[in-house]
C-alpha positions in Angstrom: 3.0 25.1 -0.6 0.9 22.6 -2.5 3.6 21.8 -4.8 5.9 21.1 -1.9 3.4 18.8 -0.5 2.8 16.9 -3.5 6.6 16.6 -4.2 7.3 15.7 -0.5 4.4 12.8 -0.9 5.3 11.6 -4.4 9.0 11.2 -2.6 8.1 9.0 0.5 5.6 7.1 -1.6 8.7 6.1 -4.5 11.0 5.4 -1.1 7.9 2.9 0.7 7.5 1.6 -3.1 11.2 1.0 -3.4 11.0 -1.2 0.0 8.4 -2.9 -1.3 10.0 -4.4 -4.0 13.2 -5.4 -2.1 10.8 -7.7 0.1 9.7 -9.7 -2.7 13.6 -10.5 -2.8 13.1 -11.2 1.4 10.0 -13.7 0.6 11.5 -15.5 -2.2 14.4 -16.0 0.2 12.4 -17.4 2.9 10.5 -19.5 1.2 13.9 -21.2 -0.8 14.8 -21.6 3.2 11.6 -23.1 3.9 12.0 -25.3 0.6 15.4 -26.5 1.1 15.3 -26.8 4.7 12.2 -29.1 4.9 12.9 -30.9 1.6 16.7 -31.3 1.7 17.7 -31.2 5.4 14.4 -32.8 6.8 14.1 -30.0 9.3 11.5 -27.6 8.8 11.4 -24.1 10.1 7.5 -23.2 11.4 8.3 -19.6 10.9 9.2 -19.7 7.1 5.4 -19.7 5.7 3.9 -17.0 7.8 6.7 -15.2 7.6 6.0 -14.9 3.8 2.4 -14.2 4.2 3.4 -11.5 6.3 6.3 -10.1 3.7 3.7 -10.4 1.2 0.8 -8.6 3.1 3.5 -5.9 3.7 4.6 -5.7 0.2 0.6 -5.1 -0.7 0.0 -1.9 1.9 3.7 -0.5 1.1 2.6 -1.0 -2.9 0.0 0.9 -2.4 1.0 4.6 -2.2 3.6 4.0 -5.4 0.6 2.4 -7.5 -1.5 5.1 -7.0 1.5 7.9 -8.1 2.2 6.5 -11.0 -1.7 5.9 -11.6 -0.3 1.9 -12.4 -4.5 0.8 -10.8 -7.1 -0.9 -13.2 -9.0 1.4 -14.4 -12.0 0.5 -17.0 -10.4 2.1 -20.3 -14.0 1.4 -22.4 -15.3 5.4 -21.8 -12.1 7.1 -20.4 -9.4 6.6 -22.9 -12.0 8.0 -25.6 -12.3 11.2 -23.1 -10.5 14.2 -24.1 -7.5 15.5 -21.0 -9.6 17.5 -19.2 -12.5 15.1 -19.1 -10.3 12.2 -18.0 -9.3 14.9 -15.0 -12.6 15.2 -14.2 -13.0 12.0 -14.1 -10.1 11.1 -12.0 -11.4 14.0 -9.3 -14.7 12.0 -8.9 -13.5 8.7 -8.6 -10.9 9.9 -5.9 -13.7 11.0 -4.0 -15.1 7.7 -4.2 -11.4 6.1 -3.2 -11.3 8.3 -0.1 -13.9 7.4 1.0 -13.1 3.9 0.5 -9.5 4.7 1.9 -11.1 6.2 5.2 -13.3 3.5 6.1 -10.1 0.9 5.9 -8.3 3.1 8.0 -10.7 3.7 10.5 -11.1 -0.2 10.9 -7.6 -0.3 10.8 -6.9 1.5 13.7 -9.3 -0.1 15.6 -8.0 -3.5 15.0 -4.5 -2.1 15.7 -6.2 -0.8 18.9 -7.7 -3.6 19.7 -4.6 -5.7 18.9 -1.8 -3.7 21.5 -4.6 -3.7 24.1 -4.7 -7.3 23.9 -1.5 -8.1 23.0 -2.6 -10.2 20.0 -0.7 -13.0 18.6 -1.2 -15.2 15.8 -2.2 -19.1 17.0 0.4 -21.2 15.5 3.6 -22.7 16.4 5.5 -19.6 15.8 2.8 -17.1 17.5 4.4 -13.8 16.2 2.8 -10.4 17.1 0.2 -8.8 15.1 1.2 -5.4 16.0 4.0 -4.7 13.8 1.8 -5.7 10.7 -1.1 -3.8 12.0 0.5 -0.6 12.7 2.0 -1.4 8.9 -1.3 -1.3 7.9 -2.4 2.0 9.1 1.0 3.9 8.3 0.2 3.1 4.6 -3.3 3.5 4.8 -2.5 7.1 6.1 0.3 7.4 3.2 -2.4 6.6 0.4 -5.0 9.2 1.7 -2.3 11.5 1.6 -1.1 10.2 -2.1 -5.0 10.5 -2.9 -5.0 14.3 -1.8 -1.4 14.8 -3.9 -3.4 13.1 -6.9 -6.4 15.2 -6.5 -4.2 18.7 -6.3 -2.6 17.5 -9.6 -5.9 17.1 -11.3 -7.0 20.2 -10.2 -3.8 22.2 -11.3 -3.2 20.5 -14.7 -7.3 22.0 -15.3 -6.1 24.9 -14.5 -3.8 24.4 -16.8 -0.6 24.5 -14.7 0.4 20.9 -14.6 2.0 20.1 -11.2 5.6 17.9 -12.2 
């Protein structure tokens, strides 16, 4: 059952990752728009620039899960890459305990500022004014997909100590 888990996780996490990179094509697009419409046509489009911010903030949260399955993160390489395997797993194990932490804390703010921004109907002030929603409830679906990534990490650490490496 835990193998299933970790491969059904590892899966939607490459899928969000492979979205991710496609909107970097999305934002370079919209921002040659904004270029070329301001620049060349004199007629500038309001919603080109936070429309990238957006794509980018986007790109970020939907990064996330992917980064953290293929362990891509910083990590401080000074004491761990002179560890032997099973140190390094040990390692790994106490630091996610630390990142889940971390991980739960964004997500309980997250979901009160996605709370907060459907009761209100939040908007951002600018010309454009687009809804905040979508982007916050962006937020919390990949928040929620990296504490789940984090529990498939931590079930791989623990089974390649065992010695029965989880592929």
């Amino acid at each position: 059952m835990i193998k299933t888990y970790v491969r059904w996780v590892d899966a939607i996490s490459e899928k969000v990752g492979a979205v991710a990179m496609a909107l970097i094509v999305v934002m370079i697009g919209v921002l040659l728009l904004d270029a070329v419409t301001r620049n060349v046509i004199r007629m500038p489009l309001h919603w080109c620039i936070e429309f990238a911010q957006f794509t980018l903030a986007a790109y970020y949260f939907m990064g996330g899960p992917v980064t953290l399955k293929n362990e891509n993160h910083v990590r401080m390489d000074l004491i761990y890459s002179h560890l032997s395997s099973r140190g390094r797993h040990w390692v790994d194990l106490v630091t996610m305990v630390c990142l889940m932490f971390y991980l739960m804390v964004l997500l309980i703010g997250s979901i009160s500022s996605l709370n907060y921004a459907i009761a209100t109907n939040e908007t951002r002030f600018s010309i454009w004014n687009p809804s905040m929603i979508p982007i916050k409830a962006l937020m919390v679906a990949c928040l929620v997909l990296m504490v789940l990534q984090t529990v498939s990490l931590a079930f791989k650490h623990v089974y390649a100590l065992k010695g029965e490496p989880i592929t």
